[in-house]
C-alpha positions as CSV (number, residue, x, y, z in Angstrom):
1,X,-10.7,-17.7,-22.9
2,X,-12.6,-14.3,-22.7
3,X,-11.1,-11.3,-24.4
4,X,-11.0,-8.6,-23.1
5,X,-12.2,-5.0,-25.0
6,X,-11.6,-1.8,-24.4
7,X,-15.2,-0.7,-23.4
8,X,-16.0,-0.1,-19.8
9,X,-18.9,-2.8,-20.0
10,X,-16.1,-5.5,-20.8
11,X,-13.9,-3.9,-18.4
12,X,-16.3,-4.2,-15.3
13,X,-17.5,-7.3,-16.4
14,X,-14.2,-9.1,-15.3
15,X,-14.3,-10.8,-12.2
16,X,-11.9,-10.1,-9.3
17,X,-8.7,-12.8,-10.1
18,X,-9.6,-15.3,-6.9
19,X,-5.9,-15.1,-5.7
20,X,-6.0,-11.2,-4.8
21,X,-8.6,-11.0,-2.7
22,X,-7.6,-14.2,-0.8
23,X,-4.2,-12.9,-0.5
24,X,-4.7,-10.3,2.3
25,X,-1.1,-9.1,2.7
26,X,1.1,-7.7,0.5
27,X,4.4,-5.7,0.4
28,X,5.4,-2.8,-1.3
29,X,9.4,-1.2,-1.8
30,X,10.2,2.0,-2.0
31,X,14.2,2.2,-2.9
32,X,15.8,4.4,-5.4
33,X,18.3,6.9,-6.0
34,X,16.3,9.0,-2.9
35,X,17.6,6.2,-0.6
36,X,21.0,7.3,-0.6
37,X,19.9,11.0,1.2
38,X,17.1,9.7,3.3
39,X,15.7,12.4,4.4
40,X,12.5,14.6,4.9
41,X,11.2,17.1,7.3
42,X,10.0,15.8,10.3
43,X,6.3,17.1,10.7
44,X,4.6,13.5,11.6
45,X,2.0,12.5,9.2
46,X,1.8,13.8,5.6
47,X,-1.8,15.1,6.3
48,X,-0.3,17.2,9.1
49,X,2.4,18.6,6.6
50,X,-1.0,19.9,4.7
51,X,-2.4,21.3,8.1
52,X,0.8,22.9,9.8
53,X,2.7,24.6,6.7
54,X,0.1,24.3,3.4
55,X,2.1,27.0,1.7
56,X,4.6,24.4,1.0
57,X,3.3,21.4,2.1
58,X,4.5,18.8,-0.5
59,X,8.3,20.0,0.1
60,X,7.5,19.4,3.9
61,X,5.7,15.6,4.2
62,X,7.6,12.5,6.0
63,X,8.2,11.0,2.2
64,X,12.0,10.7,1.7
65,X,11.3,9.8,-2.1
66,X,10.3,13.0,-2.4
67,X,13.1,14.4,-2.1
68,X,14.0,15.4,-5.2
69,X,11.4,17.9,-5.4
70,X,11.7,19.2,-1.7
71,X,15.5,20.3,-1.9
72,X,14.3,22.8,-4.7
73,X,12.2,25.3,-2.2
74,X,14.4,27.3,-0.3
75,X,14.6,27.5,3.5
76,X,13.1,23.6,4.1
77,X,14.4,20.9,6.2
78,X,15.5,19.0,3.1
79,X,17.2,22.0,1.0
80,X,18.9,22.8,4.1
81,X,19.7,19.0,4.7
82,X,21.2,18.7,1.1
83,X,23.3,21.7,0.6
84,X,24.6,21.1,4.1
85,X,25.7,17.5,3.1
86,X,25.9,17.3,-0.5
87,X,26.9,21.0,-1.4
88,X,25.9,22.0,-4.8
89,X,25.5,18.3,-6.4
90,X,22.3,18.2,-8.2
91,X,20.0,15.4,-7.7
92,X,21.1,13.1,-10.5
93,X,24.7,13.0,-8.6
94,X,22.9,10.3,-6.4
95,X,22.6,7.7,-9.5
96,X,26.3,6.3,-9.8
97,X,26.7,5.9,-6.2
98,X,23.5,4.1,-5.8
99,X,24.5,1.6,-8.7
100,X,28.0,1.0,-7.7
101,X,26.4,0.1,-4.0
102,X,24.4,-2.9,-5.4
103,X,27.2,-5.4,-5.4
104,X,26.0,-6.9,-2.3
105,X,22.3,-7.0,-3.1
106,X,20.7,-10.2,-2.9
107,X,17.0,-10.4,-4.5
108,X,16.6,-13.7,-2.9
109,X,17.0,-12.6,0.5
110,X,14.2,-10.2,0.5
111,X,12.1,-12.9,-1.4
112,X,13.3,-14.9,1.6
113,X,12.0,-12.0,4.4
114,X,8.7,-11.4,2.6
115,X,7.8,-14.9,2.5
116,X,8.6,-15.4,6.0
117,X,6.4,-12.4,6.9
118,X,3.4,-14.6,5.2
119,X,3.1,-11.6,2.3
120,X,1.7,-13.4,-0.5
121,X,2.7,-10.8,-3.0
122,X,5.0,-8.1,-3.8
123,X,4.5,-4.7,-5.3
124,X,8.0,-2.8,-6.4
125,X,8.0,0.7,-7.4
126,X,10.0,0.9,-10.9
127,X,9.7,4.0,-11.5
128,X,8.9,6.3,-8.7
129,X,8.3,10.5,-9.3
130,X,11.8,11.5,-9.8
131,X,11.8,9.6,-13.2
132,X,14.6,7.3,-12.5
133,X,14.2,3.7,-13.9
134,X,15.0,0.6,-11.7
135,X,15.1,-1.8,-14.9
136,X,17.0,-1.1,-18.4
137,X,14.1,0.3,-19.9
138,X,14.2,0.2,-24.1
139,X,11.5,3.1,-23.9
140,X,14.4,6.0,-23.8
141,X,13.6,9.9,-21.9
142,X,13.6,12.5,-24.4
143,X,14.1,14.8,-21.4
144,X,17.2,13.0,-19.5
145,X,19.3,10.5,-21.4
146,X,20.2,7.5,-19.5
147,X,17.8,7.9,-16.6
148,X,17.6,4.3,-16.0
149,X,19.5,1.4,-14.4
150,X,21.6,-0.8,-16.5
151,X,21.1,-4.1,-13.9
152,X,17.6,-5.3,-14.3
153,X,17.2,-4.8,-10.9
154,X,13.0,-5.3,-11.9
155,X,14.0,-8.8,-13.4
156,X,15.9,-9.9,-10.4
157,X,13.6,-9.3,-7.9
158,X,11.0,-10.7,-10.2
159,X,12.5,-13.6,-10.9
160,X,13.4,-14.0,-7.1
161,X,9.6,-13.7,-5.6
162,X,8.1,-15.8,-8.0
163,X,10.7,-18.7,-6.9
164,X,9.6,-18.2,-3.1
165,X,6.1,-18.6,-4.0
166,X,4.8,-15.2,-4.3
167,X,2.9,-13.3,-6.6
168,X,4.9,-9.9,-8.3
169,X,3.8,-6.3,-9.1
170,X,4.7,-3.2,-10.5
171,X,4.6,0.4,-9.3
172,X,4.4,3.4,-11.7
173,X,4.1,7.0,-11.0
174,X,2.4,7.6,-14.0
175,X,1.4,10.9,-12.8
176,X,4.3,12.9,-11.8
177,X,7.8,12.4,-13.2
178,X,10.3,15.3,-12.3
179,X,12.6,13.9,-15.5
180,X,9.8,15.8,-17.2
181,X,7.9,18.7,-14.9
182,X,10.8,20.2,-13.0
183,X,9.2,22.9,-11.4
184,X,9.0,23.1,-7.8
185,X,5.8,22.2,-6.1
186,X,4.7,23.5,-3.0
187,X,0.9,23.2,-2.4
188,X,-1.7,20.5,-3.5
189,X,-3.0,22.3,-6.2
190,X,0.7,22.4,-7.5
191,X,1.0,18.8,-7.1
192,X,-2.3,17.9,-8.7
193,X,-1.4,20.4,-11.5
194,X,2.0,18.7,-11.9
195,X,0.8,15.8,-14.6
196,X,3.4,16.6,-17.1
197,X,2.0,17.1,-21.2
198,X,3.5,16.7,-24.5
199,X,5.4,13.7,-24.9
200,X,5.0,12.3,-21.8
201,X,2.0,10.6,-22.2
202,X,3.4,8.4,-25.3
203,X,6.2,7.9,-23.1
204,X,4.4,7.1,-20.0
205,X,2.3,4.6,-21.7
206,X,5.3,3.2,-23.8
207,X,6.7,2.1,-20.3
208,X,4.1,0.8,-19.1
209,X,3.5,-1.4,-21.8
210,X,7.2,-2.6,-21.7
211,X,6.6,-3.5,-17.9
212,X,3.9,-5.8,-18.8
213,X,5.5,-7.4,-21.6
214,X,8.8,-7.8,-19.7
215,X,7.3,-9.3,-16.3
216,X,3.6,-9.7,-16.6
217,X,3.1,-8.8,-13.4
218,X,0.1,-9.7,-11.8
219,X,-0.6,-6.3,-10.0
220,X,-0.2,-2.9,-12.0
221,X,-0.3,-0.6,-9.4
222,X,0.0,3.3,-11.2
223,X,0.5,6.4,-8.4
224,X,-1.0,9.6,-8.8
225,X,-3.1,10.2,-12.4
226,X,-2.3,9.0,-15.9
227,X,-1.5,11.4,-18.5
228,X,-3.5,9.9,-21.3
229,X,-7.6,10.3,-22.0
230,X,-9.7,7.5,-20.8
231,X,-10.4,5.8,-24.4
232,X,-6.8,5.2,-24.4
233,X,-6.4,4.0,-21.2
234,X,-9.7,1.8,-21.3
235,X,-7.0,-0.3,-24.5
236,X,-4.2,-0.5,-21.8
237,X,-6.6,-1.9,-19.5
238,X,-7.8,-4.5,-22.0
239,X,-4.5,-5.2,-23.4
240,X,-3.2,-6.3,-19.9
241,X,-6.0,-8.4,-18.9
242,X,-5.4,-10.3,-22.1
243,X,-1.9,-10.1,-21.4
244,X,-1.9,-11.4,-17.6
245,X,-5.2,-13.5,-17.1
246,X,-4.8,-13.0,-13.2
247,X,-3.9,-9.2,-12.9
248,X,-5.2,-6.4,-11.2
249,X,-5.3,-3.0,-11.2
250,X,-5.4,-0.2,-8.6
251,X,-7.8,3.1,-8.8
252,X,-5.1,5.5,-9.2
253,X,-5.8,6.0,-13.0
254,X,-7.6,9.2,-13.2
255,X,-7.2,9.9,-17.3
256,X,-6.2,13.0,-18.5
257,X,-9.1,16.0,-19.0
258,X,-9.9,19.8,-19.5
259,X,-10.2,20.3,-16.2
260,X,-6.8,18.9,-14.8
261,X,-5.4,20.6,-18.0
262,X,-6.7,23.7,-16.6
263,X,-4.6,23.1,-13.5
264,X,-1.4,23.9,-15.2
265,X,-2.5,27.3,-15.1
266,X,-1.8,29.3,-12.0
267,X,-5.1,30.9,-11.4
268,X,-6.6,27.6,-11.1
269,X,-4.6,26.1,-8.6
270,X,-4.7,29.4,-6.7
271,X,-8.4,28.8,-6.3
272,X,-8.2,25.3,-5.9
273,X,-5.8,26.0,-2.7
274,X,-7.8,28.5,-1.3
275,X,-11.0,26.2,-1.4
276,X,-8.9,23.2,0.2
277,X,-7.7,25.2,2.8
278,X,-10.7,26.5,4.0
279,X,-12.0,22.6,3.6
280,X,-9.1,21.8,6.2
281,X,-10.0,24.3,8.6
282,X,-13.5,23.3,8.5
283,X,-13.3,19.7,8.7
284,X,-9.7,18.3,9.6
285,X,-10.5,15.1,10.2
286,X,-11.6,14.2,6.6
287,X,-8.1,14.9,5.7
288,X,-6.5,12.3,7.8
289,X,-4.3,10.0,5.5
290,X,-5.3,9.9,1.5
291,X,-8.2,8.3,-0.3
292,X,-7.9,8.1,-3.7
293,X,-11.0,9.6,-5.8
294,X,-13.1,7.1,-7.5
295,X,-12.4,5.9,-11.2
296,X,-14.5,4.8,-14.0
297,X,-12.7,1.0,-13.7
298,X,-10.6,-0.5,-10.9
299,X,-10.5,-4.1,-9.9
300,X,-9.7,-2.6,-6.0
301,X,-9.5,1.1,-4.1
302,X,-5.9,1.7,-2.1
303,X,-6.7,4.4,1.2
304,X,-2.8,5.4,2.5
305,X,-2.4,5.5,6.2
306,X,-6.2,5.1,6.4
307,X,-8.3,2.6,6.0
308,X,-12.3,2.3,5.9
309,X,-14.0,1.8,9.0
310,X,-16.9,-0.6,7.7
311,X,-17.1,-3.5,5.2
312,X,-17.0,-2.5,1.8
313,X,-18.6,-4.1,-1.9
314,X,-15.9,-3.4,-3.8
315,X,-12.4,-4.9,-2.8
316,X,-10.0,-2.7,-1.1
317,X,-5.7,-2.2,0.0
318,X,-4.7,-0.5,2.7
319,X,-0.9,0.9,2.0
320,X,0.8,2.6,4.3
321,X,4.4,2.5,5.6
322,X,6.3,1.0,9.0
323,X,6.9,5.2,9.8
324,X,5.7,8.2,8.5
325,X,7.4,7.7,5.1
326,X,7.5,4.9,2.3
327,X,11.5,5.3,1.4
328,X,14.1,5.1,4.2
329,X,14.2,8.3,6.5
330,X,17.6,8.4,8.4
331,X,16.2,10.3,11.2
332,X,13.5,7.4,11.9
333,X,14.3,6.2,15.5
334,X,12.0,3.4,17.2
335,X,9.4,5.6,18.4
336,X,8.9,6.6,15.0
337,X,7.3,3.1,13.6
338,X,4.4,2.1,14.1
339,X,4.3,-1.5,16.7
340,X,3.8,-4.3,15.0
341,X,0.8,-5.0,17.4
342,X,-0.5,-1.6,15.2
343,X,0.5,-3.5,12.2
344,X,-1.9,-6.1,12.4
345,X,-4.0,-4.7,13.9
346,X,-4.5,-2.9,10.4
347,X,-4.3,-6.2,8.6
348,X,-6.9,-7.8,10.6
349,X,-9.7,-4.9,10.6
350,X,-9.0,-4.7,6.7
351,X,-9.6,-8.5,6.1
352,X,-12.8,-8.2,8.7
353,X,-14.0,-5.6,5.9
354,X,-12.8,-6.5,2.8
355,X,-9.6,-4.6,2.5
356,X,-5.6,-6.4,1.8
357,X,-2.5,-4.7,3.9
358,X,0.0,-3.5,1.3
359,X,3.0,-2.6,3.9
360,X,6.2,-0.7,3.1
361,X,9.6,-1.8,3.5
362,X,11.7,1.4,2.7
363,X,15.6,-0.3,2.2
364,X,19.1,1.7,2.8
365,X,20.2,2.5,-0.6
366,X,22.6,-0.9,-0.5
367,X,19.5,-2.9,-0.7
368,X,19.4,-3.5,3.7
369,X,16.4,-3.8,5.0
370,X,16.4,-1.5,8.5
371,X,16.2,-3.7,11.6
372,X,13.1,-2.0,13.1
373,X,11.3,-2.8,9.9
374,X,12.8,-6.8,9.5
375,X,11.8,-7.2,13.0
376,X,8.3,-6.0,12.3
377,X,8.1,-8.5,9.1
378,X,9.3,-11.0,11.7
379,X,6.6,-10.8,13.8
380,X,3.7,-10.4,11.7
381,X,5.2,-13.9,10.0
382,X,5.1,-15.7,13.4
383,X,1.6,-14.0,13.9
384,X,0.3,-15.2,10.5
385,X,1.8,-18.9,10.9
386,X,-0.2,-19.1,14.0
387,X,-3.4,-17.8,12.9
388,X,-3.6,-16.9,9.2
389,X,-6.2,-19.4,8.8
390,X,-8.7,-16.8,10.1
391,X,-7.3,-14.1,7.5
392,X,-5.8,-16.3,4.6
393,X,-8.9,-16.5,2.3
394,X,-11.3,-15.5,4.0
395,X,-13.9,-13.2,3.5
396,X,-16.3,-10.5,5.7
397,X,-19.0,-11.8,7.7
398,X,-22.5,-10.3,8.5
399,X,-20.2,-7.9,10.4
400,X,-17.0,-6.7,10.9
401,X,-16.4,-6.0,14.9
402,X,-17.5,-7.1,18.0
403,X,-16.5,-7.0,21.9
404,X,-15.6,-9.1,24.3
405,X,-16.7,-9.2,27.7
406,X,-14.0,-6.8,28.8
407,X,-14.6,-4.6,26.4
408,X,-11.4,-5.7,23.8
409,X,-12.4,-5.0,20.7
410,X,-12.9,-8.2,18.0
411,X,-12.9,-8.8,14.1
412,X,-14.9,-11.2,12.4
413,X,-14.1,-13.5,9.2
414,X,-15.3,-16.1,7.8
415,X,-14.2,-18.6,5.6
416,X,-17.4,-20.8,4.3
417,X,-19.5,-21.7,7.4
418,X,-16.5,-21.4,9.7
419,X,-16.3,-18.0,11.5
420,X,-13.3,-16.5,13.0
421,X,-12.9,-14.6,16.4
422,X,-9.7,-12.4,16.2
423,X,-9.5,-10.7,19.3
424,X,-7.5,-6.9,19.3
425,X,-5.6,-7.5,22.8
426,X,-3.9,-9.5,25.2
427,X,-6.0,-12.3,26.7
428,X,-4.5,-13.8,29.8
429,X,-7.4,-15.5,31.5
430,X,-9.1,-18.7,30.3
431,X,-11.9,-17.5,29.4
432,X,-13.1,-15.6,26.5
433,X,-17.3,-13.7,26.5
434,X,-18.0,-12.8,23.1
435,X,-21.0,-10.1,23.2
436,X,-24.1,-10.2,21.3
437,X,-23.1,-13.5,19.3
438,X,-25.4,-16.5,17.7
439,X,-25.2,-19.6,19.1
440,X,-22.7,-22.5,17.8
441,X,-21.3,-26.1,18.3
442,X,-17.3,-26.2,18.6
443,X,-14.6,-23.9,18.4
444,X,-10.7,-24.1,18.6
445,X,-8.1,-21.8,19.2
446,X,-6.1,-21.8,16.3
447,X,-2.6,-21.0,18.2
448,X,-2.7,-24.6,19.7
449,X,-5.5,-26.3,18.6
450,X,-7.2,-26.0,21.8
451,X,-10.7,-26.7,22.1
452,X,-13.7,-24.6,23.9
453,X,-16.2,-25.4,26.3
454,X,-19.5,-23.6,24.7
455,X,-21.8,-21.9,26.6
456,X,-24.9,-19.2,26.8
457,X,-25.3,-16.1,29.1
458,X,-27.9,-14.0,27.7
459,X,-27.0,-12.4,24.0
460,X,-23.2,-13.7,25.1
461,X,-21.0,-16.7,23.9
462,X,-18.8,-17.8,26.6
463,X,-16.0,-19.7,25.4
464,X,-13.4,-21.8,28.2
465,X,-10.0,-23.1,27.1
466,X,-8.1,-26.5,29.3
467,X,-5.4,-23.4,28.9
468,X,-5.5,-20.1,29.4
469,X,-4.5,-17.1,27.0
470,X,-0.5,-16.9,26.5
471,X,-1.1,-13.1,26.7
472,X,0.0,-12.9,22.7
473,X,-1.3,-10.6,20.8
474,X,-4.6,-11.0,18.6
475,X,-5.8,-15.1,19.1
476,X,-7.8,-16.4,16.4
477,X,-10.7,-18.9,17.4
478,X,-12.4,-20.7,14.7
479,X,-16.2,-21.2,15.3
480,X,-18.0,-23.6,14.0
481,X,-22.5,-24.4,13.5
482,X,-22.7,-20.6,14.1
483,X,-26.8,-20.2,14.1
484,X,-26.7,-17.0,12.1
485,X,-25.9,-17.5,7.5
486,X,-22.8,-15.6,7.1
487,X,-23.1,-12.6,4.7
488,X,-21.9,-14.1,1.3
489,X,-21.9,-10.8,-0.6
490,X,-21.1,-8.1,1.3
């Protein structure tokens, strides 16, 4: 068995584990102590907190678990919210009550719901950037005693995906903890500048190596930055993947350095404001949703509410949530999720172009999953046990999209010399023209295993069914003797 050092050459010499890029669709859960308030200002998406109100934009976005920081800056939504409802309690107020509501918990049942939805692993956030533990961590705060859960709420859900079948991973906001950096943050440059120093690196790390010793999860999914230099992170890396032969890990590891030292100081993130302000102005769409910066090592990159628009080399995870936040927002109605048509949609471009769905659930505090987000698990499920053998495993072909003769748009994927037709719409009639495709011999729908008639008009593929369309969203066809080779390294 190889083992792993802690050099970048060994590093990026490990080959993506098999089962993560065949996965395609994950889930991540945000619940915490921010559950119980549920709240955040209600400016649609966080990149339009940034554009309407930058002067204190990170105490304004959709993200409930932000909470903690957004009741400290006077005169917002949340502050207003939380003195109006909870008086003068302080934010740590909100840890007994959401321990004493667990009794009715049940890990299994969400294991249950997830594998229904045909996720194929599952990503919990342990710690998120309030600092409060979800597990009984042996790794103590020298900042606030006790900020951790006695249940092993970690082990229990661990222990409970792993029996359904799935694959489990951990969340760490390695790059903001409040427990530590209680300042209030308003603008970017704040938040950016927020890393906390001194002990919290050894502490940061500490954790993170008790996570992986504890659970071995197979996904180590760190938010924000890491507080330690690179050399020392390179020895985590190598650690783990010795550790857990199958694991992955996300880009969001940006090591500590002079320049994000430098941000701690006023004058710097001043500047830094001013220059992404004007950057906003100039170009607003660029700011749409969040793309991590690259990293020297990553095994995949992880856009929020975006996604790339064309096949990518290097193995990718959409995240985003069922709303405009990742934790529970009270004030969500209907109208404020995303359909589930939307939904996979996402999942289906990202597996055209080599990209994994990691999608939210955001519980109630007592561990309830919100019917407008079950109901959306429910239906990509049925979608997935119908035609997940176009996405399941599969990978890009020579491209990604295409159009049918009405002009729907459709995704490509292949899985060896099988291609698959996903179309984004409707279809009602029973027949399908696929533009600008090669020829081939046979193809099925894969709903009902109904064959197509082949046949050539020009540059187009028309393919008729004994049945027409049921008018369900997003049919998968699975062509086969497709004339054209099938990109096999995109």
């Amino acid at each position: 068995m190889t083992r792993y050092q802690p050099t970048l050459a060994s590093l990026e010499a490990r080959a993506l584990p098999p089962w993560y890029d065949e996965a395609k669709f994950g889930v991540f859960i945000h619940w915490g102590l921010f559950s119980i308030p549920a709240f955040a200002a209600r400016l649609g998406k966080i990149s339009d907190a940034f554009k309407r109100d930058y002067g204190r934009a990170v105490a304004m976005t959709p993200y409930t678990e932000w909470y903690a920081n957004a009741i400290k800056v006077p005169g917002t939504p949340s502050a207003d919210f939380h003195r109006a409802t909870y008086g003068d309690a302080p934010y740590e107020a909100f840890a007994a009550p959401f321990l004493d509501g667990l009794k009715d918990w049940d890990a299994a049942a969400w294991a249950e719901s997830f594998a229904d939805a045909g996720a194929r692993y599952v990503v919990m956030v342990t710690k998120h950037h309030d600092g409060f533990c979800l597990w009984p961590s042996g790794v103590d705060n020298p900042r606030r005693a006790g900020w951790k859960s006695p249940r092993d709420l970690v082990g229990e859900l661990a222990g409970a995906v792993r029996a359904a079948g799935l694959r489990f991973g951990v969340y760490y906001s390695g790059g903001i903890d409040w427990s530590f950096n209680p300042e209030p943050l308003r603008t970017l440059a704040d938040f950016m500048g927020s890393t906390p120093g001194g002990r919290y690196g050894a502490y940061a790390e500490a954790q993170v190596r008790e996570l992986i010793e504890r659970y071995e999860p197979s996904v180590l999914w760190n938010d924000i930055a890491w507080p330690r230099r690179q050399g020392r992170l390179f020895s985590l890396f190598a650690d783990y993947y010795n550790a857990v032969t199958e694991g992955v890990v996300n880009d969001r590891w940006r090591a500590g350095s002079l320049g994000r030292a430098l941000m701690r100081f006023k004058p710097a993130r001043r500047l830094l404001d001013k220059r992404l302000q004007a950057a906003m102005a100039a170009n607003p769409a660029a700011f749409e949703g969040i793309v991590p910066p690259r990293v020297p090592h990553s095994d995949f990159r992880t856009p929020e509410y975006a996604r790339f628009s064309s096949i990518k080399a290097k193995k990718w995870e959409a995240t985003r949530g069922m709303s405009h936040s990742f934790g529970f927002n009270r004030q969500d109605e209907e109208s404020d999720h995303a359909s589930a048509e939307e939904l996979l949609e996402g999942l289906i471009d990202g597996a055209a172009k080599n990209g994994n769905l990691l999608l939210n659930v955001g519980p109630r505090a007592d561990g309830s999953i919100p019917a407008p987000q079950a109901a959306r698990l429910k239906a990509i499920g049925a979608w997935l046990r119908a035609n997940g053998e176009a996405v399941y495993a599969t990978r890009p072909w020579t491209r990604a999209e295409g159009v049918a003769g009405d002009g729907t748009p459709v995704r490509f994927t292949r899985r060896g010399d099988t291609l698959n037709v996903i179309v984004l719409g409707s279809p009602t009639r029973s027949q399908l023209r696929l533009c600008d495709m090669p020829s081939a011999s046979e193809a099925i729908r894969l709903a009902d295993r109904a064959p197509a008639t082949l046949a050539r008009d020009g540059a187009d593929l028309l393919l008729t069914f004994p049945i027409p369309f049921d008018g369900a969203f997003g049919p998968a066809i699975s062509i086969r003797g497709v004339s054209r080779t099938p990109m096999e390294n995109p």
